[in-house]
N, C-alpha and C positions, 0 to 999 in steps of 0.2 A: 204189847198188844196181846190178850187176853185167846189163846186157842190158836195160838201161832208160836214156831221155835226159834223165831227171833224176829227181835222189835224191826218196826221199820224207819228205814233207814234216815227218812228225815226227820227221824226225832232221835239220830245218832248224837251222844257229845261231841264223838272224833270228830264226825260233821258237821259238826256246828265248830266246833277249835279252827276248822282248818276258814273256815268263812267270818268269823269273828273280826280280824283286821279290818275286811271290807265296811261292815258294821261299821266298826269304832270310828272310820275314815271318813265316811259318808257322813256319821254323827259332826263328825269335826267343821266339815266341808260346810253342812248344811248352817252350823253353829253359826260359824266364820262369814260366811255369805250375809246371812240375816242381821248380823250387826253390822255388817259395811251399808246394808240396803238402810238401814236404822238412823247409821250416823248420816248420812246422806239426804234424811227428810223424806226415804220414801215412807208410805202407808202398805202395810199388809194387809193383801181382800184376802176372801175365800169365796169363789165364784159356784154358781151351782156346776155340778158333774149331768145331771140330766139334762136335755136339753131335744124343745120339739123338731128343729133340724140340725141335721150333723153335717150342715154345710156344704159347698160346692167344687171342695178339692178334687180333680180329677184322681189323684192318686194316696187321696186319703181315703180309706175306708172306718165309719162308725162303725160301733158294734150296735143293734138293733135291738130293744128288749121293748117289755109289755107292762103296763101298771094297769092294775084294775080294783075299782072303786067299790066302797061298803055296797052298793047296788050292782057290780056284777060289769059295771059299762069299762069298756078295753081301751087306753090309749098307748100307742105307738108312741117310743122315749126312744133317746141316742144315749150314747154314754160321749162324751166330749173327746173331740180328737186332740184338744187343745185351748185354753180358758177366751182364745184370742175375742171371741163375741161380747163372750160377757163383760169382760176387759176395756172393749171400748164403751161401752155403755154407758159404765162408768166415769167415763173418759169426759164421753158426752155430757155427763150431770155434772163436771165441773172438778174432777179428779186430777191432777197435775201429775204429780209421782206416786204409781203402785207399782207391787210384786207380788209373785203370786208362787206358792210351790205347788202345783196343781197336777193330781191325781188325774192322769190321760189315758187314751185307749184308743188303740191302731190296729184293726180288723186285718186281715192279710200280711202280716208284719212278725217277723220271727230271724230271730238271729244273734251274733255277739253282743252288736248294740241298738239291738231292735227286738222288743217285744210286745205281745200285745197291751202291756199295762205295765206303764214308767211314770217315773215322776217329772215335769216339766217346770223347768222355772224361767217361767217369762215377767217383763219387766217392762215399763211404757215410762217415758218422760213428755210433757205436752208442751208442743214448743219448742221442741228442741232437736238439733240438726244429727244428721246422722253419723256423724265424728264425734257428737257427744254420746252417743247409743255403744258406737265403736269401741270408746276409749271405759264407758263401763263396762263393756265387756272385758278387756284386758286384764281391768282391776280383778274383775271378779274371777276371770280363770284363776288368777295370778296366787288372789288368796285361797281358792278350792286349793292351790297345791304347792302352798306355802311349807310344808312339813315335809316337800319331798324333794330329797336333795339330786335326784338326779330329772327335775323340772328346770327350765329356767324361759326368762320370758324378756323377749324382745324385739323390738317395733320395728317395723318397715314398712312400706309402701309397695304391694302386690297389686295384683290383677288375679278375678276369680278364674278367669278364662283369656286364651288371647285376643288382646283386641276389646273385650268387653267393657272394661272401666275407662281405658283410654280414648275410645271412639266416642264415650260422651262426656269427655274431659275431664272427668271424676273418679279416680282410680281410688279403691276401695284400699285402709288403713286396716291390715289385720298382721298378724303375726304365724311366721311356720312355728316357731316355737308352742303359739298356744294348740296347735293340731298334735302333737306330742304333750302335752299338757295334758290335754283332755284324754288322751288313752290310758295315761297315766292315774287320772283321778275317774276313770269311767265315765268319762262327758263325751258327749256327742253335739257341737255346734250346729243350730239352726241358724244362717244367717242370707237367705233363701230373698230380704227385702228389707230395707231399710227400717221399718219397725214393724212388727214388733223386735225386741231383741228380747232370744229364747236360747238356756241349755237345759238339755234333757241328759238323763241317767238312767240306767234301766233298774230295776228292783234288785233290790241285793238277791243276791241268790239263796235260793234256799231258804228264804225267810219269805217272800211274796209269793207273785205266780209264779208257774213255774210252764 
């Protein structure tokens, strides 16, 4: 940087060497995911990011911005907390199996694995029960962290909460394993309702927001 006695820091190489893994992994992860979704028969969308409402999650916050037109006139846009609107829409016109890696944004939202702008990849099958939702989940953590040998994954029959899955006779198929999985490959599990079924990652560091 030009009138300064050294460059900064996030156009360091060290800084970039020591964050490079993450890159290359995430490259991998995303690689790996897209062709299982591939062989699978899903369609890849690309949903809009703007969007007139940013919907009615009590503890979601949009982030709120402005467009304005060659004539000056203002409208109020969201940036999407998540593709899930646009998603069924599609759904509605007669879509069976999409995914989506979708560019999201969480107003209020900051931390290891929260920030205000991650990547989400959610997933829809139509028709189809929530043990087949379950069971692509499994796949797909499984292969985000296929390359890492101190992951491993396997199936049981839990409860999110006590009492929860059991008292309506439907005890939720998930894995502790894949909750060590995903720390491992920087995934964070949305499984919040039986569909959509959604993992989100935060931005590599040092290369996104920050």
């Amino acid at each position: 940087m030009v009138g300064t006695a050294q460059p900064s820091p996030w156009w360091s190489p060290a800084r970039h060497a020591d964050r490079k893994p993450f890159l290359m992994a995430r490259n991998a992860i995303t690689k790996a995911v897209r062709a299982w979704f591939d062989e699978q028969g899903f369609a890849e969308v690309e949903t809009a990011i703007l969007q007139v409402s940013p919907g009615n999650e009590t503890h979601l916050h949009a982030p709120r911005t402005e467009l304005t037109s060659g004539d000056g006139t203002r409208a109020t846009r969201y940036l999407r907390t998540s593709p899930e609107f646009a998603a069924k829409k599609l759904l509605a016109a007669g879509e069976a199996k999409i995914f989506e890696f979708a560019r999201v944004f969480r107003d209020r939202e900051r931390g290891d694995l929260h920030l205000p702008e991650f990547t989400m990849l959610e997933w829809y099958r139509a028709d189809a029960s929530y043990d087949a939702v379950m069971a692509d989940t499994i796949v797909v953590v499984a292969h985000a962290v296929s390359n890492d040998s101190e992951a491993t994954i396997s199936s049981e029959r839990i409860c999110p909460s006590p009492g929860a899955g059991r008292a309506r006779g439907r005890p939720l198929r998930t894995a502790r394993a894949i909750r060590h999985a995903c720390v491992v490959a920087r995934l964070a599990i949305t499984c919040d309702r039986p569909a959509p079924a959604c993992l989100r990652w935060p931005c590599q560091p040092g290369l996104d927001a920050q």
